[in-house]
C-alpha positions in Angstrom: -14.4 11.1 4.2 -13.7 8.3 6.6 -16.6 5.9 7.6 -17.7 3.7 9.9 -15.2 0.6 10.2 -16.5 -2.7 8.5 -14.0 -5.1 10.1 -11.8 -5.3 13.2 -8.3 -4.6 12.8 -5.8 -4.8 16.0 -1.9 -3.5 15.4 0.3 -4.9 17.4 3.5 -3.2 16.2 3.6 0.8 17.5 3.7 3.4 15.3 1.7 2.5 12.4 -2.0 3.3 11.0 -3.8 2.4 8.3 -5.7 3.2 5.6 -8.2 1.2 4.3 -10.2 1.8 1.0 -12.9 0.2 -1.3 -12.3 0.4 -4.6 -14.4 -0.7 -7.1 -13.6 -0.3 -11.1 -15.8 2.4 -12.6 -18.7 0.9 -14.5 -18.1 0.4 -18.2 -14.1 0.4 -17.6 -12.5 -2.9 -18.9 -9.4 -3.8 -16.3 -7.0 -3.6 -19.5 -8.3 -0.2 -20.5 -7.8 3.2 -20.4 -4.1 2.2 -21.5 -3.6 6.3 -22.4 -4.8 8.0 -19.3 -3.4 5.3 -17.4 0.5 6.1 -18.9 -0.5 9.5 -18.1 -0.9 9.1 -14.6 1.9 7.3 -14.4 4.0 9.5 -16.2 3.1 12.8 -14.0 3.4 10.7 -10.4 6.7 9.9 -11.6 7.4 14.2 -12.7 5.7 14.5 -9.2 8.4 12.3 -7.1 11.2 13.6 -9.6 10.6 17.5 -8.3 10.2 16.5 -4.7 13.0 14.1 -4.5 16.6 13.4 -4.9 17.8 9.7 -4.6 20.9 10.5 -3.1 18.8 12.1 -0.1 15.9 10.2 -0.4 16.6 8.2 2.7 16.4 11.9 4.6 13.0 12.4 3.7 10.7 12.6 7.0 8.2 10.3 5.8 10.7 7.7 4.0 12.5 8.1 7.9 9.7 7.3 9.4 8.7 3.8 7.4 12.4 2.8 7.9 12.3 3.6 11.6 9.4 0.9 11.9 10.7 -1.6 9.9 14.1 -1.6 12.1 11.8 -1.5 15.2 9.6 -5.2 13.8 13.2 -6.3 13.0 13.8 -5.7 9.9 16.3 -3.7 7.9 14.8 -1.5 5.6 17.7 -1.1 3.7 17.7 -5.2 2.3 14.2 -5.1 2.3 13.1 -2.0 1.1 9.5 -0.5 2.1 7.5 -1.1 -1.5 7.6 2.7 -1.8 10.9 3.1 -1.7 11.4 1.0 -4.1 8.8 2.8 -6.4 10.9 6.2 -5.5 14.1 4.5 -6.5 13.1 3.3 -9.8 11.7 6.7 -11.3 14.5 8.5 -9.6 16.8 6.3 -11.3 14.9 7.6 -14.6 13.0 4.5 -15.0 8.7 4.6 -15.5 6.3 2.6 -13.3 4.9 -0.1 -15.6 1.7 -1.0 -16.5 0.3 -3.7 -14.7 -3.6 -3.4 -13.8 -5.7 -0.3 -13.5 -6.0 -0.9 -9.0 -2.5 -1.3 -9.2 -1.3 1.2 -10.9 -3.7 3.8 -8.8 -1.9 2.4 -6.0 1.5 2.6 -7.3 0.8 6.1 -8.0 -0.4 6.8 -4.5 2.6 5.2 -2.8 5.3 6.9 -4.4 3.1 10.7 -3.7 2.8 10.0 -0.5 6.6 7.6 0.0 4.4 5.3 2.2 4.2 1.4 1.3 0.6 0.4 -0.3 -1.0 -2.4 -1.5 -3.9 -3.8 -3.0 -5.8 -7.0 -2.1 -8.6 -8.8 -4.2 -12.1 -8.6 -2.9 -12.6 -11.9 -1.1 -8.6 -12.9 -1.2 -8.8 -12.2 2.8 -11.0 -12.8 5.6 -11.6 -10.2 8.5 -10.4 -9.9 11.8 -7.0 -8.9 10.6 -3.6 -8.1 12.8 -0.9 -5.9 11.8 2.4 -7.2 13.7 6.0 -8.7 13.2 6.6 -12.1 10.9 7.3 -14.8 13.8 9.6 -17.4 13.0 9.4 -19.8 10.2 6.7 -17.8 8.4 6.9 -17.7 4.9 4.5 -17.1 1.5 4.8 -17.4 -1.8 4.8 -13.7 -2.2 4.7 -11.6 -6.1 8.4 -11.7 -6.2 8.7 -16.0 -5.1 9.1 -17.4 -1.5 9.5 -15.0 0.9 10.5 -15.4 4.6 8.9 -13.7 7.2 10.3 -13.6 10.4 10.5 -9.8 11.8 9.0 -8.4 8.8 5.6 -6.3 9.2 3.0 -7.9 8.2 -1.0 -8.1 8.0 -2.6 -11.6 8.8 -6.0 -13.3 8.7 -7.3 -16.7 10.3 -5.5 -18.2 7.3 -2.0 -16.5 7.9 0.1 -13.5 6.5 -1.2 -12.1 2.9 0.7 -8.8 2.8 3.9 -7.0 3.7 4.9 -3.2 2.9 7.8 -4.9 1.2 5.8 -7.2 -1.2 2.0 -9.1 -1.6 1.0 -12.8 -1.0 -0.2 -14.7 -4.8 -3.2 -15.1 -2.4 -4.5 -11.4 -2.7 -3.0 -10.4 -6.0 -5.1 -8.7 -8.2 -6.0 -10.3 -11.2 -6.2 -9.0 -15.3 -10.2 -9.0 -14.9 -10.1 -8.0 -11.2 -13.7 -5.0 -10.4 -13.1 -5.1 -6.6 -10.4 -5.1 -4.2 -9.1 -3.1 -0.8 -6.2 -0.7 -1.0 -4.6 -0.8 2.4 -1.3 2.3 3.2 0.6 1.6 5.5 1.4 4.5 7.1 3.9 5.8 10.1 1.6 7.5 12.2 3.9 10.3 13.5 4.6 11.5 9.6 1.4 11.0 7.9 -2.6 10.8 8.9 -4.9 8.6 7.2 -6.9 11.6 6.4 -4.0 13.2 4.2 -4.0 10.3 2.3 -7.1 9.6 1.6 -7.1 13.4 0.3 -4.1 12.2 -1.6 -6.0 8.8 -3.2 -9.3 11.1 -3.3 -7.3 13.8 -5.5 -6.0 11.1 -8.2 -8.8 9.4 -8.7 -10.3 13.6 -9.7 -7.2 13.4 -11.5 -8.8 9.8 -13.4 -11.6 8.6 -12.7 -10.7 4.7 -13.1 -12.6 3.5 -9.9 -15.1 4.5 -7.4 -14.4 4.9 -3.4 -16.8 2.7 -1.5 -15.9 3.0 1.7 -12.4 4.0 3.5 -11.6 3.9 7.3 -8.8 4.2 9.5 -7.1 1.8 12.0 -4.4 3.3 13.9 -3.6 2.5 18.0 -1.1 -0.1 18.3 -2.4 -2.8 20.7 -6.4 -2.3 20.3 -8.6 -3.4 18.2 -9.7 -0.7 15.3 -11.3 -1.3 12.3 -11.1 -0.4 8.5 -13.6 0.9 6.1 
């Protein structure tokens, strides 16, 4: 169920929402562990996008549409800087598996390739609320997961301190760590394809599926040019 909002988030790129979620490890679960169940829920997210999707037609997809039609309206084309997602999509459909990085990260990787929208997950603490959502402005840059990364048009979230995510790749300043507990999970959604409601159901229904962390809190943000708030 979606909360009351903890922080103020404004978007100032049309189009998008947000989901927002507090996830804390389950008590007793080491970060490293359950290696099993965790293949496991890999392995049937990747059967899941398999069955629904083709990667010949994947750009026809509604939802995968609708993430590329934002990124070419902040200015950026979607198709040399793919939505995290679709790059998920286009690894198992190439008959590849997700790896195994961190138990948060691997819930999330799982959520964004059911649900074809970019995800990501930030360390508790790595940012500091109010945060925007809007278009990297010229001569931005982080050191991102994947090395430097520039900016400029790109959608992006940013604190006091400056961008810390994309739906294309994550800031080092927010990665989630091998002993990680904490962190926010934050879809990035296109608002005309997909409610934050249907993906919480969809986080909500995996973690029934494993239960690796407990929700906290989730909230929505989700009208482009006002202030909302996440939970």
């Amino acid at each position: 169920m979606l909360s009351p909002q903890p922080f103020p988030v404004s978007l100032e790129l049309p189009g998008w929402a947000l989901l927002w979620a507090r996830l804390e490890l389950t008590a007793g679960l080491q970060p490293t562990a359950p290696a099993a169940e965790l293949a496991e829920l890999r392995r049937r997210s990747a059967a899941r996008a398999r069955s629904r999707f083709e990667l010949a037609l994947l750009p026809e997809d509604a939802t995968v549409a609708a993430v590329r039609a934002l990124f070419r309206a902040a200015g950026c084309d979607p198709t040399r800087y793919r939505p995290s997602s679709e790059a998920l999509l286009r690894r198992v459909l190439k008959g590849e598996e997700l790896p195994a990085i961190q138990p948060l990260v691997d819930l999330n990787n799982c959520l964004s390739m059911d649900l074809a929208v970019p995800c990501s997950v930030a360390a508790e603490g790595s940012f500091a609320p109010p945060v925007s959502l809007r278009a990297g402005r010229p001569g931005e840059a982080f050191a991102s997961l994947r090395g430097p990364f520039h900016l400029e048009g790109k959608p992006l979230l940013a604190d006091a301190e400056g961008p810390f995510s994309t739906p294309i790749t994550d800031s080092q300043r927010i990665k989630v760590q091998e002993d990680t507990r904490r962190a926010w999970l934050v879809a990035y959604l296109p608002a005309a394809a997909l409610t934050p409601a249907k993906t919480l159901a969809g986080l909500e229904e995996l973690l029934r599926d494993l239960p690796l962390a407990r929700l906290e809190m989730a909230g929505t943000a989700g009208i482009a040019g006002t202030t909302g708030a996440a939970g």
